[in-house]
GUVO-776585 format. One record per residue (C-alpha): residue number from 0; residue in three letters; x, y, z. Coordinates in pm, 1 decimal. Example, Ala and Ser with C-alpha at 12.3 -4.5 7.8 and 13.67 -1.06 7.14 Angstrom:
BEGIN
  num  residuo        px        py        pz
    0      ALA    1230.0    -450.0     780.0
    1      SER    1367.0    -106.0     714.0
//
This chain:
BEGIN
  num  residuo        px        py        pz
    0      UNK       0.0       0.0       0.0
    1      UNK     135.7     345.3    -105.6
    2      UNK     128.3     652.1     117.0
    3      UNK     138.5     994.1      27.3
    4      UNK     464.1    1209.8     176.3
    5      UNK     610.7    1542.4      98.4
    6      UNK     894.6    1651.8    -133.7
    7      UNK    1075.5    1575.8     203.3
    8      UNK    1040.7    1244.8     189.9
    9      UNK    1291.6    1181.6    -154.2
   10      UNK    1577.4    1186.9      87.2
   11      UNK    1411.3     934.9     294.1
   12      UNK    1403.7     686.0     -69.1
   13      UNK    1791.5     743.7     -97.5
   14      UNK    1881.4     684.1     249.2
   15      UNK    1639.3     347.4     302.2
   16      UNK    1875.6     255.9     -14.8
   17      UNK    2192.4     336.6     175.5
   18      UNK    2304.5       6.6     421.5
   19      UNK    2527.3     304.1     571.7
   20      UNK    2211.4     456.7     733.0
   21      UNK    1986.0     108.1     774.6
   22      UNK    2090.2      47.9    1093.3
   23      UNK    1980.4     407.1    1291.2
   24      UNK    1674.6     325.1    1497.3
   25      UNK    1369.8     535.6    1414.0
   26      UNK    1122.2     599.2    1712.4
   27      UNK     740.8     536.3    1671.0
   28      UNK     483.9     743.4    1673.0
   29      UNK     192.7     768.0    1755.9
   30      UNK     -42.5     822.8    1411.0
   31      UNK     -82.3    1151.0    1324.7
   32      UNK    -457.1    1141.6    1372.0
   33      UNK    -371.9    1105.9    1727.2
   34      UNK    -156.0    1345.2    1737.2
   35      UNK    -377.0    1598.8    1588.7
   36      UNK    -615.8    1519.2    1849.0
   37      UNK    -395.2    1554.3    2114.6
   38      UNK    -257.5    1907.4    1949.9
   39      UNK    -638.8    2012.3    1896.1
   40      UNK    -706.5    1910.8    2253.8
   41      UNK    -417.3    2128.7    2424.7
   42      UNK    -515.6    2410.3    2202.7
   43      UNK    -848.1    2433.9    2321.1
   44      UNK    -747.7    2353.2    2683.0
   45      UNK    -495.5    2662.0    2681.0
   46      UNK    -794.0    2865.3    2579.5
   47      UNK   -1001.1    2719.5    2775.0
   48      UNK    -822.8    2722.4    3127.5
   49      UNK    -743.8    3076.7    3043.6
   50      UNK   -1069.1    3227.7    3090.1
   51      UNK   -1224.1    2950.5    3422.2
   52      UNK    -900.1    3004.5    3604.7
   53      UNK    -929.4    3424.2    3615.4
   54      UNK   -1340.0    3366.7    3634.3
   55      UNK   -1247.0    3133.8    3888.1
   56      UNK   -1012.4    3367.7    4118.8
   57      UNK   -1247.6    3669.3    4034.8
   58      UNK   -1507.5    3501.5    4216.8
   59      UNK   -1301.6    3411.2    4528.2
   60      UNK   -1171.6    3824.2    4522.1
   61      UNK   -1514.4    3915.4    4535.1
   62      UNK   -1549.8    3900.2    4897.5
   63      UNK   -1505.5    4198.0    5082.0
   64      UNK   -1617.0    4564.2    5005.4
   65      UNK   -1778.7    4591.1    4666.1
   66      UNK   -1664.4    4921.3    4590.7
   67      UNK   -1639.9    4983.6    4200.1
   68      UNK   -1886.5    4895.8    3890.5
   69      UNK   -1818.2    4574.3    3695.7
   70      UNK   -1614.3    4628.6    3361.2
   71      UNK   -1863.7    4758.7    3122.9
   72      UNK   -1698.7    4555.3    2821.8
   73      UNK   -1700.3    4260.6    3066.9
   74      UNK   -2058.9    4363.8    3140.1
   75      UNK   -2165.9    4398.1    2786.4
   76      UNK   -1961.1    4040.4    2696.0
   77      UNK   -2147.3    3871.5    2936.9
   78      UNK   -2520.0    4032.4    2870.0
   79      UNK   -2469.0    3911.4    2462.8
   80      UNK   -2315.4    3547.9    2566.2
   81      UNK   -2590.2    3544.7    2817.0
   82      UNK   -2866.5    3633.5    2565.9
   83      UNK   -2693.6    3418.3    2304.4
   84      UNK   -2735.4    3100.4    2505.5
   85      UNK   -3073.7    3209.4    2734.4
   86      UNK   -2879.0    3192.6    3086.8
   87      UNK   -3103.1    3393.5    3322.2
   88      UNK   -2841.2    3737.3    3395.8
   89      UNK   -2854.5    3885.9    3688.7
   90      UNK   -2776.5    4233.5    3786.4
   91      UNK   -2542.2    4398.4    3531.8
   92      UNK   -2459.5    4690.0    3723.6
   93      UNK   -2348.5    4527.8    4027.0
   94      UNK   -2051.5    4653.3    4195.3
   95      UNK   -1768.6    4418.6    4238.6
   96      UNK   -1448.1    4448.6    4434.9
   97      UNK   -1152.5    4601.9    4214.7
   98      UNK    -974.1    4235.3    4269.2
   99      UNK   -1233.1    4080.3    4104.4
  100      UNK   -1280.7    4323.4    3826.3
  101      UNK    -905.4    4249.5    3749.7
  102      UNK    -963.7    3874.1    3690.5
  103      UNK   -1265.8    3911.3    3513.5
  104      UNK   -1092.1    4173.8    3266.7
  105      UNK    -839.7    3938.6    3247.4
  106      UNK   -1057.0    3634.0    3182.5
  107      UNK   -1198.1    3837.0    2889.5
  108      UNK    -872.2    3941.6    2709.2
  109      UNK    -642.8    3647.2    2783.0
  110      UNK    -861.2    3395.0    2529.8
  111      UNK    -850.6    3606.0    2261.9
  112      UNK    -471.9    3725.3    2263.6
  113      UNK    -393.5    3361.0    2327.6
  114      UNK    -633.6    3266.0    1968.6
  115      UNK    -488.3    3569.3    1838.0
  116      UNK    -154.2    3449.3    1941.1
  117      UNK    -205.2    3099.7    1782.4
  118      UNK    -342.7    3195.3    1510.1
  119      UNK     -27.5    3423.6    1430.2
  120      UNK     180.2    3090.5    1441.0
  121      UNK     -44.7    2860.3    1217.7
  122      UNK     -28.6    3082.2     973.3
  123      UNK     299.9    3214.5     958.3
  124      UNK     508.6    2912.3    1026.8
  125      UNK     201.1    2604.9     982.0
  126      UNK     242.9    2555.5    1374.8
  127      UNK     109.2    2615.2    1714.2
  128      UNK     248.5    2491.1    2016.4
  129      UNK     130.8    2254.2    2116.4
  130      UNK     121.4    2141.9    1707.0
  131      UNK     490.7    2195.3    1779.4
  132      UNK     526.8    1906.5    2060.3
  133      UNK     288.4    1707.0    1873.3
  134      UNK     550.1    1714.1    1552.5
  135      UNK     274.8    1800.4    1297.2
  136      UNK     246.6    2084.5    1075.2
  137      UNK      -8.9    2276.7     822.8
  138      UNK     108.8    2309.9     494.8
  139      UNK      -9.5    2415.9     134.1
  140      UNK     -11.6    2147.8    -154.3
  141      UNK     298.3    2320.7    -243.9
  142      UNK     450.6    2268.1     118.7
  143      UNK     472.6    2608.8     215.6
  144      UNK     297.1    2762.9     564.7
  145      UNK     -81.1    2860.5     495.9
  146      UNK     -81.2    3253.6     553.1
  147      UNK    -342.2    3417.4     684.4
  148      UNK    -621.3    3404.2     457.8
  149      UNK    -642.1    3013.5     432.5
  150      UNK    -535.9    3039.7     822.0
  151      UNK    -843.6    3214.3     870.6
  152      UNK   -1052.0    3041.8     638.0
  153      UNK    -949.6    2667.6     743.9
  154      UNK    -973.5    2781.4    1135.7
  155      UNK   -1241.6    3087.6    1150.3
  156      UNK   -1475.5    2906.1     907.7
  157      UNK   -1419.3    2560.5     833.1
  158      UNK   -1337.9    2425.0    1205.8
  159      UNK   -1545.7    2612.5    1403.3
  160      UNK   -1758.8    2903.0    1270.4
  161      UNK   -1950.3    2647.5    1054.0
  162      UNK   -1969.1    2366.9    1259.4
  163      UNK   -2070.6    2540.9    1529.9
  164      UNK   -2302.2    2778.1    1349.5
  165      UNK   -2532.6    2455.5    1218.5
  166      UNK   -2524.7    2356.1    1578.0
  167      UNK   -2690.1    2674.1    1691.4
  168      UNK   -2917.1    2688.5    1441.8
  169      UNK   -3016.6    2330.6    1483.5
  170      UNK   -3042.4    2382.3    1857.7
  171      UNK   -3239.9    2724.5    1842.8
  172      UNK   -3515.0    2640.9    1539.9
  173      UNK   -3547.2    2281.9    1665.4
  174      UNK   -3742.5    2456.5    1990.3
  175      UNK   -3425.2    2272.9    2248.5
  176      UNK   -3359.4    2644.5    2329.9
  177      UNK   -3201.7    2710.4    2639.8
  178      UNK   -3071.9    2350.4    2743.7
  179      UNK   -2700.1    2377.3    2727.6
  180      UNK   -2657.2    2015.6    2735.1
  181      UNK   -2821.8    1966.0    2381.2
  182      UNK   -2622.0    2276.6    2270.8
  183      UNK   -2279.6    2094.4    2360.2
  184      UNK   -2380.2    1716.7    2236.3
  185      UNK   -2474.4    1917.5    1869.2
  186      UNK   -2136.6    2113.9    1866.5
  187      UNK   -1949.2    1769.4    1930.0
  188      UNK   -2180.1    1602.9    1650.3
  189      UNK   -2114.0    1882.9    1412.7
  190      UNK   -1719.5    1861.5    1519.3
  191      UNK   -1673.4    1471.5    1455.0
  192      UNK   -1868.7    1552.3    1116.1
  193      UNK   -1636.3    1798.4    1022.2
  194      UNK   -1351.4    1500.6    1094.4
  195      UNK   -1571.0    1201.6     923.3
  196      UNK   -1508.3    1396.7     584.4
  197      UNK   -1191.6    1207.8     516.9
  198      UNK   -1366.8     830.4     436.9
  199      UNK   -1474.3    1072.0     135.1
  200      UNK   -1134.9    1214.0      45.4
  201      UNK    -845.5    1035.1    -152.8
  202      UNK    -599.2    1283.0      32.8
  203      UNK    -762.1    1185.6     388.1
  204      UNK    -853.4    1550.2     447.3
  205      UNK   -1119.1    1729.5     715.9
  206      UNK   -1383.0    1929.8     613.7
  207      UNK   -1188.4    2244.8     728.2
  208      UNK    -839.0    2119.7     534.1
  209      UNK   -1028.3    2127.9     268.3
  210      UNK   -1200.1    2421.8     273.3
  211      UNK    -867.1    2578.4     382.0
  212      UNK    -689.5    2332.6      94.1
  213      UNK    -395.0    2268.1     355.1
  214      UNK    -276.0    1953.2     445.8
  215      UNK    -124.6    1815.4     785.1
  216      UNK     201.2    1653.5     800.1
  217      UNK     436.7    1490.6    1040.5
  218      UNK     758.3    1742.1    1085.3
  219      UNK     987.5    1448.5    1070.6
  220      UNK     885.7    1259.4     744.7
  221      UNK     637.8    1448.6     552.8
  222      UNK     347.7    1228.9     599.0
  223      UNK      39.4    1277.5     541.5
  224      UNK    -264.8    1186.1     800.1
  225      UNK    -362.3     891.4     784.2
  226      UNK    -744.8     782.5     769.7
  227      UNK    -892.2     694.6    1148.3
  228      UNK   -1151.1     545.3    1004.1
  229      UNK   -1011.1     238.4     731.1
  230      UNK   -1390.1     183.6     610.7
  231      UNK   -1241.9     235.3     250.0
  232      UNK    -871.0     123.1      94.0
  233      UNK    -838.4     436.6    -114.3
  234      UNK    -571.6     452.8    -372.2
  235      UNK    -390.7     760.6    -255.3
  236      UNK    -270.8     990.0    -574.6
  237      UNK     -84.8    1305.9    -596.7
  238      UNK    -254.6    1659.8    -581.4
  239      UNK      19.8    1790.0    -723.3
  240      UNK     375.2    1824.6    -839.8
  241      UNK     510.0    1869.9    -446.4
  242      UNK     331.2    1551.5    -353.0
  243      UNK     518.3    1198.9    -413.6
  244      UNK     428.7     867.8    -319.1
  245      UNK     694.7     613.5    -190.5
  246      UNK     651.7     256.6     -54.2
  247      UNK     690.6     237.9     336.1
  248      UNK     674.1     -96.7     554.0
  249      UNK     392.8     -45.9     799.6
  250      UNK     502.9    -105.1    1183.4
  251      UNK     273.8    -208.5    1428.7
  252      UNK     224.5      -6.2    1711.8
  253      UNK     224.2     -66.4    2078.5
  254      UNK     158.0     170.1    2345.2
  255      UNK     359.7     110.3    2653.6
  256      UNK     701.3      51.0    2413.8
  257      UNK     648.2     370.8    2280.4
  258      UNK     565.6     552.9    2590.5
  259      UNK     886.4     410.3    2744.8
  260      UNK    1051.5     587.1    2412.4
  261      UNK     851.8     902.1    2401.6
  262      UNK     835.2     982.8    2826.5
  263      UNK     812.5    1365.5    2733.4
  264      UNK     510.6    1305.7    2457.9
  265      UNK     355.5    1063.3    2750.7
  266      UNK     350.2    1331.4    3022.0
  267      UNK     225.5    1629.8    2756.9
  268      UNK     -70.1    1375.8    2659.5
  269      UNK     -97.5    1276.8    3024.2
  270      UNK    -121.7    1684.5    3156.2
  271      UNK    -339.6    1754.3    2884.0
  272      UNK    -623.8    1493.6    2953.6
  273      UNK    -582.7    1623.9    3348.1
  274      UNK    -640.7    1951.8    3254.6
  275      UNK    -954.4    1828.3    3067.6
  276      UNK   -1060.3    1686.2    3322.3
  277      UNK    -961.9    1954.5    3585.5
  278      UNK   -1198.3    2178.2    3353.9
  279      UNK   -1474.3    1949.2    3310.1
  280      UNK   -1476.4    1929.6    3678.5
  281      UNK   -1444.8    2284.8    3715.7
  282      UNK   -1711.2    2416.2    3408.7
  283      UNK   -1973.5    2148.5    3536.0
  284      UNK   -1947.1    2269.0    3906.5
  285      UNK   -1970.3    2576.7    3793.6
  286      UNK   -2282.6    2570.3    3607.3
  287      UNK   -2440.3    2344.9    3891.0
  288      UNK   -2416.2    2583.5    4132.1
  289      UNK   -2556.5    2893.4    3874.4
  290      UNK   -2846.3    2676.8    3816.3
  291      UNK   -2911.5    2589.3    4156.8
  292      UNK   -2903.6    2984.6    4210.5
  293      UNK   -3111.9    3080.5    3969.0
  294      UNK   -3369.2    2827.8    4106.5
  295      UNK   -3353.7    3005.3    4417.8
  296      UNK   -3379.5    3297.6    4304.1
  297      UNK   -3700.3    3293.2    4060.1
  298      UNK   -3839.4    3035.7    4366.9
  299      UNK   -3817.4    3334.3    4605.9
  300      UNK   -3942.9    3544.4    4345.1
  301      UNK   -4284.5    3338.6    4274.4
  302      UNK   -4306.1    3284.1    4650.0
  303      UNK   -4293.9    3654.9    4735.4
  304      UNK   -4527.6    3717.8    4417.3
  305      UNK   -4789.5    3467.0    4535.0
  306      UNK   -4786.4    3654.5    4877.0
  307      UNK   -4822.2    3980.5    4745.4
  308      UNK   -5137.0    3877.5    4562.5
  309      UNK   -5265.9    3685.1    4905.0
  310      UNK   -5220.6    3976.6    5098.8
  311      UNK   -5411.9    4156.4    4830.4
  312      UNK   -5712.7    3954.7    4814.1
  313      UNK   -5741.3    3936.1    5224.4
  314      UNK   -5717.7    4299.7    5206.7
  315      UNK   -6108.6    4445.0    5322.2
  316      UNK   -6069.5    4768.7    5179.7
  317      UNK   -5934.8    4664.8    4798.0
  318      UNK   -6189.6    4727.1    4564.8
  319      UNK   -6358.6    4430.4    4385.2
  320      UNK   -6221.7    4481.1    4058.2
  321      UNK   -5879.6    4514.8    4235.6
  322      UNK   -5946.7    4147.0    4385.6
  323      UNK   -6072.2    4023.2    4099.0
  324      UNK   -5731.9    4063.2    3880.1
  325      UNK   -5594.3    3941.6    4195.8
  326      UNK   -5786.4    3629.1    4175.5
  327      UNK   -5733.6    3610.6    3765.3
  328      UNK   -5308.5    3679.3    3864.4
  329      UNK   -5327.7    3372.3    4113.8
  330      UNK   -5512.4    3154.7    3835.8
  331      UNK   -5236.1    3230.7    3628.6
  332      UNK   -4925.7    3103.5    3866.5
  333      UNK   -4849.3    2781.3    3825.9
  334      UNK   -4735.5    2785.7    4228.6
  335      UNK   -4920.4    2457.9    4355.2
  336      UNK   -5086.8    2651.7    4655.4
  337      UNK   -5278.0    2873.6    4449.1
  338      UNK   -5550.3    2624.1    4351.3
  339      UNK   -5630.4    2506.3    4724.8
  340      UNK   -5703.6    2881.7    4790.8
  341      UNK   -5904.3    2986.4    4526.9
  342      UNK   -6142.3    2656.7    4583.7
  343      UNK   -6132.5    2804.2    4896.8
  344      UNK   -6228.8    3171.1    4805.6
  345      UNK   -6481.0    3009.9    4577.8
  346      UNK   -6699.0    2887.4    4905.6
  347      UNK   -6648.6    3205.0    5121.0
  348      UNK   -6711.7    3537.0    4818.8
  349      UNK   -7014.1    3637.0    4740.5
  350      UNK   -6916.0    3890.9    4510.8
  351      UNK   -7016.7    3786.5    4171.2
  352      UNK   -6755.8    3991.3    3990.7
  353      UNK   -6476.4    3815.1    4214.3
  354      UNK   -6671.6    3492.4    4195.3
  355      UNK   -6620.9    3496.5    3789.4
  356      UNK   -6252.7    3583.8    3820.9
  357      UNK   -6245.5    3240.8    4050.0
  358      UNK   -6421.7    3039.9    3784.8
  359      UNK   -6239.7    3181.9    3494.3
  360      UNK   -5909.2    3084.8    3713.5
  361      UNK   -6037.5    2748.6    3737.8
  362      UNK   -6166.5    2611.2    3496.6
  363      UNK   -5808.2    2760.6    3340.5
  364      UNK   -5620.9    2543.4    3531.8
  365      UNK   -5785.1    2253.3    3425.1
  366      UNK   -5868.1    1893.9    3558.3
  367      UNK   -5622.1    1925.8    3879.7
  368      UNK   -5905.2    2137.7    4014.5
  369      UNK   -6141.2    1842.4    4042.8
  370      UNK   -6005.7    1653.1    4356.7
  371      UNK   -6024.9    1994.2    4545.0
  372      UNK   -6365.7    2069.0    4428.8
  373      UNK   -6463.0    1729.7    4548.6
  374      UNK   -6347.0    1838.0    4885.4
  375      UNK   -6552.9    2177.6    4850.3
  376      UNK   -6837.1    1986.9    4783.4
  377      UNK   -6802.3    1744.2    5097.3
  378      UNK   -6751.7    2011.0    5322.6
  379      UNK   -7062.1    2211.6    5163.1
  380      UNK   -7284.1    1856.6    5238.3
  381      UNK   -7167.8    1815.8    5545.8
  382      UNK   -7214.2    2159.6    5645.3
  383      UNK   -7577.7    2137.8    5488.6
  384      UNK   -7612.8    1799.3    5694.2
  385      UNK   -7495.3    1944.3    6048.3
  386      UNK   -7778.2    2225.0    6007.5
  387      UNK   -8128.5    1967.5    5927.5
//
């Protein structure tokens, strides 16, 4: 089986034909699929970590005196993410303490110049970091670095801003607006959709790769990525004149010989999947406890709205049309103890305005009503009964 390489790899022919140079050992790698994992994973993990850490420490500064206003572009940021997404804000003019305005300024600024950053990299020499210490690199078909345009194009557009974009769309027209859980499980299906793309393509190219037309190659040999997914045997050809083919002996791989051989590549790949999981922990603590304040919060809310409107209606001196939007207001709250009271009302008033505010709230609410009137009814008999 053939297997594309780089102009790189002609000195590779000649020395495989040289006994001189037979005998060097040559270290295995991991596949470059992997690898580009494991690069894409530390990428967004960088990113990632720096904007929770600084959220993180903001929120442990802001104990003390609350002295100055909250950012306004951190204020504004977080009003648009939080309408993007439908998380409940709360007040956006809250003062914070100047500690915690730092962080928070800090957690807004540090993920873009670090994108920025990367971004400068990738397209000027084909590499990030972390693409660095994974040995792989973005070329051209000519084997040159991408630039900026297709940097933007194959990053901006293909890998995320696309992907992403039919996830949000999907998750906002399909009515599963606000659940952030279905939000996240459509981003990773548009992701791994964006990756499936090379069973399709004779050069083993992503979706974004080939919007971008770049290729990914190992530094050391010129290789290019392998297929993850070997449904199909395609016949691998040349895309153009800076892309041979040469015949390579496969090796087999195992992992613990090559993590004895590769101990700094081992503890990268083992820091990176802690820090995954460090954030995981982190993000879905973090949202757990927002939720559970936000259910406090609109809890104490209904509760102190449904005692508003009782104190209303037990109020002698309201007027009856007062009461009676009262009554309609309490039909409309979906607080449990509002239909136990109106039955209630409904066998004390004799108001007939208020009286058809309490039927209108009823028969609104439906069925559930029934067991209570039942227990109107029995008291009513047995009333009736104790006076004959």
């Amino acid at each position: 089986m053939t297997s594309p390489t780089f102009g790189s790899d002609i000195s590779d022919i000649n020395n495989s034909n040289n006994p001189e140079a037979s005998w060097q050992p040559k270290s295995k790698q991991l596949p470059i699929w992997v690898r580009r994992c494991g690069a894409w994973t530390t990428e967004v993990s960088l990113v990632v970590l720096s904007g929770i850490v600084p959220v993180c420490l903001g929120h442990l500064g802001n104990i003390g005196t609350k002295s100055v206003p909250l950012n306004p572009v951190v204020a504004t940021t977080t009003e648009v993410i939080a309408n993007t997404l439908g998380i409940p804000l709360r007040n956006r003019y809250q003062k914070v303490t100047p500690l915690a305005n730092l962080f928070w300024s800090i957690a807004l600024f540090a993920p873009v110049t670090i994108v920025g950053w990367q971004l400068f990299l990738l397209a000027r020499t084909g590499q990030t970091l972390p693409k660095r210490w994974f040995e792989i690199r973005v070329v051209t078909a000519l084997g040159t670095s991408p630039g900026l345009r297709k940097t933007l194009v194959r990053e901006g557009f293909g890998k995320w801003g696309l992907p992403i974009g039919i996830a949000y769309l999907v998750w906002y027209l399909t009515g599963a607006f606000p659940s952030l859980a279905i939000l996240l499980g459509l981003s990773g299906l548009a992701l791994l959709g964006d990756i499936y793309f090379v069973r399709f393509n004779k050069l083993r190219r992503t979706g974004h790769d080939r919007l971008g037309n770049t290729f990914v190659v190992d530094t050391r040999s010129g290789q290019l990525d392998s297929n993850p997914f070997n449904f199909i045997d395609f016949q691998t050809q040349a895309s153009s004149a800076a892309i041979v083919t040469t015949h390579k002996k496969s090796e087999g791989f195992h992992l613990w010989p090559w993590m004895r051989k590769n101990p700094g590549m081992t503890l990268l790949m083992i820091t990176a999947l802690g820090m995954v999981s460090i954030l995981g922990t982190i993000f879905g603590t973090h949202v757990y406890v927002q939720n559970q304040a936000n259910w406090r919060e609109f809890k104490q809310q209904d509760n102190d709205m449904f005692l508003a409107l009782v104190n209303k209606l037990s109020l002698t001196s309201a007027k009856p049309q007062q009461r009676r939007v009262a009554v309609l207001a309490l039909g409309s709250t979906k607080d449990p103890r509002a239909i136990p009271l109106l039955v209630d009302l409904l066998g004390q008033e004799n108001e007939p305005s208020i009286l058809d505010g309490i039927q209108q709230s009823l028969v609104s609410a439906g069925p559930t009503v029934i067991p209570e009137l039942r227990h109107l009814n029995q008291a009513l008999k047995n009333d009736l009964d104790s006076l004959r």
